[in-house]
C-alpha positions as CSV (number, residue, x, y, z in Angstrom):
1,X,177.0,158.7,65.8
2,X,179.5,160.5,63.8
3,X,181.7,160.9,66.6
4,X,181.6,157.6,67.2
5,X,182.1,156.0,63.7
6,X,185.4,158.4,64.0
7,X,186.5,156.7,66.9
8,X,186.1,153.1,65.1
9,X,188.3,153.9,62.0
10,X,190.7,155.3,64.3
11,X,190.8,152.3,66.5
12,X,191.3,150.2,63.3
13,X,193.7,152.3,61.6
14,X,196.0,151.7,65.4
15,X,195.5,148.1,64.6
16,X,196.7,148.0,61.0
17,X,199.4,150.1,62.0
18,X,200.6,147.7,64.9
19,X,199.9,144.7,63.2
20,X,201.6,146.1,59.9
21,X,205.3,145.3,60.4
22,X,204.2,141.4,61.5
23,X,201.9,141.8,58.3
24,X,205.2,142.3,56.0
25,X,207.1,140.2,58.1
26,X,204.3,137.2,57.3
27,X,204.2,137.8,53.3
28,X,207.3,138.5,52.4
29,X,208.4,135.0,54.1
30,X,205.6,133.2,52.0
31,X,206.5,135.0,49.0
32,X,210.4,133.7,49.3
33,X,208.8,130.2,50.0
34,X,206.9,130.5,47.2
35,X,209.3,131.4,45.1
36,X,212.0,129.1,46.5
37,X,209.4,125.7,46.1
38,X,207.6,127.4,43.2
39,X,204.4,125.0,43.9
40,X,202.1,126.2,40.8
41,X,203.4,124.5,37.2
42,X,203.8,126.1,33.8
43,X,200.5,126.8,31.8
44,X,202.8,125.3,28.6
45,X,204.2,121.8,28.1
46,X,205.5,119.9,25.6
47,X,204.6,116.2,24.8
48,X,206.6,113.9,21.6
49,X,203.9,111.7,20.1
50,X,204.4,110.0,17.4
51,X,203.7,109.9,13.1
52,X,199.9,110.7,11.6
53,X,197.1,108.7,12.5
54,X,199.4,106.5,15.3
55,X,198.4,105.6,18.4
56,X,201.0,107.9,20.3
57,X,199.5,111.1,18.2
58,X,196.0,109.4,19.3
59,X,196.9,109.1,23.0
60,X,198.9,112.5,23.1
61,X,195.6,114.1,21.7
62,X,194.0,112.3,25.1
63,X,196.2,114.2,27.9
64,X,195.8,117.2,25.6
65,X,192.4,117.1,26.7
66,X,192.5,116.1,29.9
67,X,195.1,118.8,30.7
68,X,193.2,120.9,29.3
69,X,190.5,120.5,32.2
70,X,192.9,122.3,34.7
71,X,194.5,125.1,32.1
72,X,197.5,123.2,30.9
73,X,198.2,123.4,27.4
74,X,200.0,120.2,26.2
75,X,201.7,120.8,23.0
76,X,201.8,118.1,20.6
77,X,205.1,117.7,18.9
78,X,205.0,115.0,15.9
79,X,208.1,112.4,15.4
80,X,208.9,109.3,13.4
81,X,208.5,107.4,16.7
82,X,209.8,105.9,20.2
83,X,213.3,106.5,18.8
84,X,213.1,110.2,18.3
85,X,211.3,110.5,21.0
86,X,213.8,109.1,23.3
87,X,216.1,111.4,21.6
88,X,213.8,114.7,21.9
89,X,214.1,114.3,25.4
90,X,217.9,113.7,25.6
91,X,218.2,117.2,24.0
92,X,215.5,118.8,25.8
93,X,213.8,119.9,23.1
94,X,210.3,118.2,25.0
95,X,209.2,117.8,28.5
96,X,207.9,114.6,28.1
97,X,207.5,112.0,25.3
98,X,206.0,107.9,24.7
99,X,209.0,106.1,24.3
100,X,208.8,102.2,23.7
101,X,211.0,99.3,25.8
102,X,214.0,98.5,23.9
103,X,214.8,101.8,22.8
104,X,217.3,103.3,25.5
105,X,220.4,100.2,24.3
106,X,221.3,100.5,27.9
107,X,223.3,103.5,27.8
108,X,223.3,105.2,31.3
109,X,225.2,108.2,30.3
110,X,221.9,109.1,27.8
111,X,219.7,108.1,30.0
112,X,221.1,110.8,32.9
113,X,218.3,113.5,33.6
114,X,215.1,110.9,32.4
115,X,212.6,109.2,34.8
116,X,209.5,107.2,34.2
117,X,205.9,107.9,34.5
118,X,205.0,104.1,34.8
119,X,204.0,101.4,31.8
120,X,200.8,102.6,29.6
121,X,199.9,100.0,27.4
122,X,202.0,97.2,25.1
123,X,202.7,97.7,21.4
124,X,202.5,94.5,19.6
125,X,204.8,93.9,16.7
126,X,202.5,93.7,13.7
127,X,203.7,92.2,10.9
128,X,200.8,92.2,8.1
129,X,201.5,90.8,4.6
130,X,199.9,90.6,1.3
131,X,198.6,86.8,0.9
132,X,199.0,87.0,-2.8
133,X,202.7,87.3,-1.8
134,X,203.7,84.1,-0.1
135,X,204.9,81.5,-2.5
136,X,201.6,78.7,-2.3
137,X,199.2,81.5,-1.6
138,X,196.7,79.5,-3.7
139,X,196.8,76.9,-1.0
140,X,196.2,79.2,1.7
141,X,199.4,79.2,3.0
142,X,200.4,81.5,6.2
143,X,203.3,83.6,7.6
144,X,204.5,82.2,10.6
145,X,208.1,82.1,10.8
146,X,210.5,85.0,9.9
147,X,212.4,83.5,7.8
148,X,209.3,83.5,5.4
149,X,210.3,86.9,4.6
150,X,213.9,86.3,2.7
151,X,213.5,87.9,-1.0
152,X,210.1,89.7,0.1
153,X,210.0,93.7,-0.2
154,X,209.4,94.8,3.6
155,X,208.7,98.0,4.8
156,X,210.6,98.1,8.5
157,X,209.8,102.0,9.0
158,X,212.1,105.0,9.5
159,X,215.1,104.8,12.2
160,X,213.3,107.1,14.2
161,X,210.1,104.6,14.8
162,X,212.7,102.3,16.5
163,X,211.0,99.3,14.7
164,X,214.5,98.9,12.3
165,X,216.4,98.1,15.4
166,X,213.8,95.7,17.2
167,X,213.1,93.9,13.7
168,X,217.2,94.3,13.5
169,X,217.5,92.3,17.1
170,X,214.2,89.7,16.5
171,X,216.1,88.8,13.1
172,X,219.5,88.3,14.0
173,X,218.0,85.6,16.5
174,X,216.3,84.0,13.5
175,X,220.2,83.8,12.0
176,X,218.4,85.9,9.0
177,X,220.5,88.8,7.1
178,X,219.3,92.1,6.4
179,X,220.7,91.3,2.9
180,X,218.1,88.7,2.3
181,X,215.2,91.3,2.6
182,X,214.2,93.5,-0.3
183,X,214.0,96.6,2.5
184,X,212.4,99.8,2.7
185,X,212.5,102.4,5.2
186,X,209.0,104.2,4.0
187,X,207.3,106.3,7.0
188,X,204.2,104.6,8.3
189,X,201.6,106.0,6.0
190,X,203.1,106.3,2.6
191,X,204.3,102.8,3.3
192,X,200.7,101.7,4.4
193,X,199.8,103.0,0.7
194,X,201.9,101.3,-1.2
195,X,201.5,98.0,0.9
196,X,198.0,98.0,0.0
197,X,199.0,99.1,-3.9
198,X,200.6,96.2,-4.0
199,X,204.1,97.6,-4.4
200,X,205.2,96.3,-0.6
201,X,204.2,92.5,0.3
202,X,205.3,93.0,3.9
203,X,204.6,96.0,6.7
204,X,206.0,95.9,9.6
205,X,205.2,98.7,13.1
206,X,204.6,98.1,16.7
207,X,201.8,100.5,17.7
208,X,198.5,99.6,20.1
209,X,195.6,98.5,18.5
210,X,193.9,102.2,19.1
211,X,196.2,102.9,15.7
212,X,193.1,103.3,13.3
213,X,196.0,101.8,10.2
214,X,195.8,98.8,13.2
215,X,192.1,98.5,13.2
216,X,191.8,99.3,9.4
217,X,194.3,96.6,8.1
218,X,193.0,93.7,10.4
219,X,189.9,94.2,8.4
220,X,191.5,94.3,5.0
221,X,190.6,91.6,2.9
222,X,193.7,89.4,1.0
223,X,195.6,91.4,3.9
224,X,197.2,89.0,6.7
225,X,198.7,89.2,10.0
226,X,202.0,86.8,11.0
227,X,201.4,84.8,14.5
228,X,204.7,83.9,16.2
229,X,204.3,80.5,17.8
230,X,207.6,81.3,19.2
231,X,206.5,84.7,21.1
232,X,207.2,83.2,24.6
233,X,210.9,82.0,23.3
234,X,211.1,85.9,22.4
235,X,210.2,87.1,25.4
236,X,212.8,85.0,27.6
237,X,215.3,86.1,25.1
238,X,214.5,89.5,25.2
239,X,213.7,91.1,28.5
240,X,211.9,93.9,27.2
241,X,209.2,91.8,24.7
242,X,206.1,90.5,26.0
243,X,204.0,87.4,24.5
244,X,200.8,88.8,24.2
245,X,197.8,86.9,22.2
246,X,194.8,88.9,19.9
247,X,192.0,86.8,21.1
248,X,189.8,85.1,18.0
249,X,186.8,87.8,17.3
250,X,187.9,90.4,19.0
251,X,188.2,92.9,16.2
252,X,185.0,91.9,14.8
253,X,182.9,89.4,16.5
254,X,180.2,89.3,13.9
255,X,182.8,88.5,11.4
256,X,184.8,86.5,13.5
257,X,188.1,89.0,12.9
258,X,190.7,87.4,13.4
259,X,189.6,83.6,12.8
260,X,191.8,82.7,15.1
261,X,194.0,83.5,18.0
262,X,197.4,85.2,16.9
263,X,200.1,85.2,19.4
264,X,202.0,88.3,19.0
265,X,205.4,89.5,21.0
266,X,205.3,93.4,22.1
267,X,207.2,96.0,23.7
268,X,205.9,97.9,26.5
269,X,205.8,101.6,26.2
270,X,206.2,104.0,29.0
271,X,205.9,107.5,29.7
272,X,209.2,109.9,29.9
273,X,209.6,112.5,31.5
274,X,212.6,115.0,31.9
275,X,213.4,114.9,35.6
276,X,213.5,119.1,35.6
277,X,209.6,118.9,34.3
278,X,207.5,120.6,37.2
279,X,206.3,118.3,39.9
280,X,202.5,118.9,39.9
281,X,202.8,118.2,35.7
282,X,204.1,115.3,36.3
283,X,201.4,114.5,39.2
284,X,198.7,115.8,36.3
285,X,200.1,113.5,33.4
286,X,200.2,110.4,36.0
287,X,196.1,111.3,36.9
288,X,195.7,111.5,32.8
289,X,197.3,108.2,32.3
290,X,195.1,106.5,35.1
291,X,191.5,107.7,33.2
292,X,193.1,106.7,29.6
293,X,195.0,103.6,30.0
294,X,192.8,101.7,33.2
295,X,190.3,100.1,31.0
296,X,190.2,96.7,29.9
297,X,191.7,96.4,26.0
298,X,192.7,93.7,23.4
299,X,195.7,93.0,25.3
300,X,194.6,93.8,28.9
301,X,192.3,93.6,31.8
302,X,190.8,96.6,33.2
303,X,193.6,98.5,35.4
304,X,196.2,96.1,34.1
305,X,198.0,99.5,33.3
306,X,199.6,101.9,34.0
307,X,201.8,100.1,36.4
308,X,205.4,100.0,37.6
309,X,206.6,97.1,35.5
310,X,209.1,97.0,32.8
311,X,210.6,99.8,33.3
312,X,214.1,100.6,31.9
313,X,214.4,103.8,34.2
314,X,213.9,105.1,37.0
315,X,210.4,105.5,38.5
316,X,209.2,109.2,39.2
317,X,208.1,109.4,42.9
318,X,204.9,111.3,41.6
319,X,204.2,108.3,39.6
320,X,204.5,105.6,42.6
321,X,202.6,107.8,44.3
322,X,199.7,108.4,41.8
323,X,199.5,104.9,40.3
324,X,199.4,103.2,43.5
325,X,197.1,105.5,45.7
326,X,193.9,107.3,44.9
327,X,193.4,111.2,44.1
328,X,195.0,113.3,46.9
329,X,192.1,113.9,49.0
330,X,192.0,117.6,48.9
331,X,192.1,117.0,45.0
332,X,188.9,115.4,45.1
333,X,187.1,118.8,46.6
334,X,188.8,122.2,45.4
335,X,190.4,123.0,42.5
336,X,193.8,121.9,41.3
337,X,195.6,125.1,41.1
338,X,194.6,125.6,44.9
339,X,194.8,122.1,46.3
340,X,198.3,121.6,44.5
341,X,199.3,124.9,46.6
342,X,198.6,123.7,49.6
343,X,200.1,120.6,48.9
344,X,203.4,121.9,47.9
345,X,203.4,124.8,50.7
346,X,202.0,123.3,53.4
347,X,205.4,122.9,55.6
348,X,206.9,125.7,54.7
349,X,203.2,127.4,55.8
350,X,204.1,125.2,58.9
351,X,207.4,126.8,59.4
352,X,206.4,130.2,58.8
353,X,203.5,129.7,61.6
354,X,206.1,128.8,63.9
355,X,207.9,131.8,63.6
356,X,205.1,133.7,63.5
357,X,203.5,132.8,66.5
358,X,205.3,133.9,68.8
359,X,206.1,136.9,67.1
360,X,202.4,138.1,67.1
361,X,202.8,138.8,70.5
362,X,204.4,142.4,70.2
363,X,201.2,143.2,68.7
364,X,198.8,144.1,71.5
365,X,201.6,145.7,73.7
366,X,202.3,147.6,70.7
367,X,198.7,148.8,69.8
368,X,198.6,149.7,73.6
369,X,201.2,152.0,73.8
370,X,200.4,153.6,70.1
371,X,197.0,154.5,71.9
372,X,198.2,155.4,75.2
373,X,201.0,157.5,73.7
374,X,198.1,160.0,72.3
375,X,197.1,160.3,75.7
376,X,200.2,159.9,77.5
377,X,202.7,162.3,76.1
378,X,200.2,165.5,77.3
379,X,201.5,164.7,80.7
380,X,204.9,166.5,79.6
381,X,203.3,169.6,78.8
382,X,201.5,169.3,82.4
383,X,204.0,168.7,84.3
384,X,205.8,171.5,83.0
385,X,203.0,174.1,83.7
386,X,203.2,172.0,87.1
387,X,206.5,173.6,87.8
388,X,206.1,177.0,86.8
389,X,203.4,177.6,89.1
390,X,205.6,176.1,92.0
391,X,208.3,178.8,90.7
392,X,206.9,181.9,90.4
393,X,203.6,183.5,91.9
394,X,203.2,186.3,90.2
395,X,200.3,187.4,88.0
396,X,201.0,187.2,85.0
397,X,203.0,183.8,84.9
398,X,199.2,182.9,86.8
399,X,197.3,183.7,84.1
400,X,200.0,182.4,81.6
401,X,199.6,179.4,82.8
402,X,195.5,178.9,83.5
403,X,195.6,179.4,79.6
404,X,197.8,177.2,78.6
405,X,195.9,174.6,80.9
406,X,192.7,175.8,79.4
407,X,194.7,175.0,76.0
408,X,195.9,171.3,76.8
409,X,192.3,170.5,78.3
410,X,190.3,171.3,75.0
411,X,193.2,169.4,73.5
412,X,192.5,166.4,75.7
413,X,188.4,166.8,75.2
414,X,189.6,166.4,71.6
415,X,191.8,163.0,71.9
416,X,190.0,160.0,70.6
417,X,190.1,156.5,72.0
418,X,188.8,153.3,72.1
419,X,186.4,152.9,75.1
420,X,188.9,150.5,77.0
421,X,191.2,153.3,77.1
422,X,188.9,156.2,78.2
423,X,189.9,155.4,82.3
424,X,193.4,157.0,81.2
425,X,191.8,159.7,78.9
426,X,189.6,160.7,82.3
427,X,192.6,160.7,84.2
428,X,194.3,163.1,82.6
429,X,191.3,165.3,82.3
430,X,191.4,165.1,86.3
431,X,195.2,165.7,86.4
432,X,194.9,169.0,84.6
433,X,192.0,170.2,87.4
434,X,194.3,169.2,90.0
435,X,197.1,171.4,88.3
436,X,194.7,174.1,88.1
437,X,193.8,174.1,91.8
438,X,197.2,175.0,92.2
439,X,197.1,178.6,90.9
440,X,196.6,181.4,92.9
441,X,193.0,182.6,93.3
């Protein structure tokens, strides 16, 4: 038994010894491919959101989450908005960032190294005001023109929100002058203070309506919110404005907030990404998107968004693929780490099979000869002994050379090999007798 468990790990240390150099040969090619295609992403990205208590810090907080699921960390970098979004991705300083239609000015040269991760949702312009404000306010009197805000103290954000330039472009068309407003530049939530102190009548930000300072002052009484009867003027005028409508109730059915249908114009906001980000993120941020953004909303029907619409930049291949297929299938059954391997190395696993192939075929003949060789290279010895006796006759080169036959046969007793080679083990047992019938008796 012993003997024969011997035999076995010899066998199999032949084998690995054979099949070694192909063994080498086969790794080290996957390990250049993997290192050439580089198919598993960074644990670590970086994601521009927005200010405090917006719906881009709310949203970001959403693919942190989801990331999170398959060991991506998504690191939340506030800003003052689409603006400095846009330009935290022109300097690199993020991988990836919510940046709102309008924003890029058409500028090609700073839009060089950017792509698109599809439409996610539209950001109304809302433009609340204190009632007590308007001139008539007694009579109920409403905001529905722009031009209702000349000598009024409005808030219009912080440069990097990019609300300033929109309102900039939306009041130039009215033929209204900055000059005529009483403007601020406040960030979003100290201006949402003193708006509801009293000490701003007008606030203007485009954010969705998952913004809790959305939801919040909708339901603030003496608080109102401008309709634009012209929103579909705006948006023929401006390619990247929607007209969008907040149905009656919606916020509130019980309390019937709004009264009344408000027709709003909005911008659509996108995801950017920076076209060096790794593939498969980009592939997980476009899966995230699909769970957050495909349900029905104040402004949308269920899977409305994301989509490939109104988009001022080039689209991400990952993100035609994801938005308009399903999960890749082997996505939908192992893990993503290993599914995104094979994914990304499957043809160069191809290629490397091709080549191997037909180089595995060394291997048997090789074994072969590493286990006839044991057996094999005695005949040397034999042979020689072989002469001698054909060259002299005398005693003592006789009994010189019956022990050096008695020698190599213990030796040969003593070789080990796999059963399918024992025919040429036996046969050179029989060889030696053969030689030994030679010597004189």
């Amino acid at each position: 038994m012993r003997k024969t468990f011997r035999y076995t790990l010899l066998s199999l240390r032949d084998l690995a010894i054979s099949a070694g150099l192909f063994t080498v040969l086969a790794v080290t090619l996957l390990a250049l491919a993997y290192g050439w295609l580089g198919p598993n992403p960074p644990k670590r990205v970086t994601l521009a959101t927005g200010p405090a208590q917006s719906a881009y810090e709310e949203f970001g907080k959403r693919y942190a989450k989801i990331l999170a699921e398959d060991g991506i960390e998504v690191v939340l970098m506030p800003s003052q908005g689409s603006a400095d979004n846009f330009q935290l991705l022109r300097d690199g300083k993020v991988d990836l960032g919510f940046v709102q239609g309008g924003t890029l000015q058409a500028r090609p040269e700073e839009e060089a190294g950017l792509e698109s991760l599809g439409s996610l949702f539209v950001e109304p312009v809302w433009l609340f005001y204190r009632q007590d404000a308007l001139p008539l306010a007694s009579t109920g009197a409403q905001l529905d023109s722009l031009a209702q805000l000349k000598g009024l103290r409005v808030n219009l954000g912080t440069a990097g929100s990019g609300i300033p330039s929109l309102m900039g472009k939306l009041l130039a068309s009215n033929n209204i002058e900055l000059f005529s407003l009483k403007i601020s530049e406040l960030e979003q939530t100290p201006a949402t203070v003193a708006f509801l102190e009293g000490r701003l009548d007008a606030l203007i930000f485009a954010s969705a309506p998952e913004s809790l300072m959305v939801q919040m002052l909708l339901q603030t009484p003496g608080i109102g919110l401008t309709d634009f009867p012209q929103s579909e003027a705006y948006s023929r005028r401006f390619a990247f404005l929607s007209a969008v409508v907040l149905p009656r109730g919606v916020v509130d059915l019980a309390a019937d907030i709004p009264s009344q249908d408000v027709r709003l114009v909005a911008p659509t906001t996108a995801l950017i990404a920076r076209t060096a980000t790794h593939l498969a993120l980009l592939q997980l941020f476009v899966q995230a998107g699909q769970r957050i953004h495909r349900g029905a909303g104040w402004f949308k029907r269920a899977r409305d968004f994301p989509n490939l619409a109104n988009n001022e930049l080039p689209i991400a291949a990952e993100a035609e693929r994801g938005i308009r297929n399903d999960k890749p299938f082997l996505q939908r059954y192992l893990p993503f780490w290993m599914a995104n391997l094979v994914e990304r190395m499957w043809l160069a696993m191809g290629i490397i099979l091709a080549i191997m192939l037909p180089l595995s075929r060394i291997v048997p003949p090789f074994y072969a000869f590493r286990v006839r060789s044991r057996i094999f290279r005695w005949y040397a010895q034999l042979r020689d002994i072989e002469n001698r006796i054909g060259q002299s006759s005398s005693e003592a080169a006789s009994e010189a050379s019956r022990a050096e036959l008695d020698s190599l046969e213990q030796r040969a007793e003593k070789i080990a090999a796999p059963l399918s080679y024992t025919s040429e083990l036996y046969a050179l047992r029989s060889n030696i007798q053969l030689v030994r019938k030679k010597l004189p008796v």
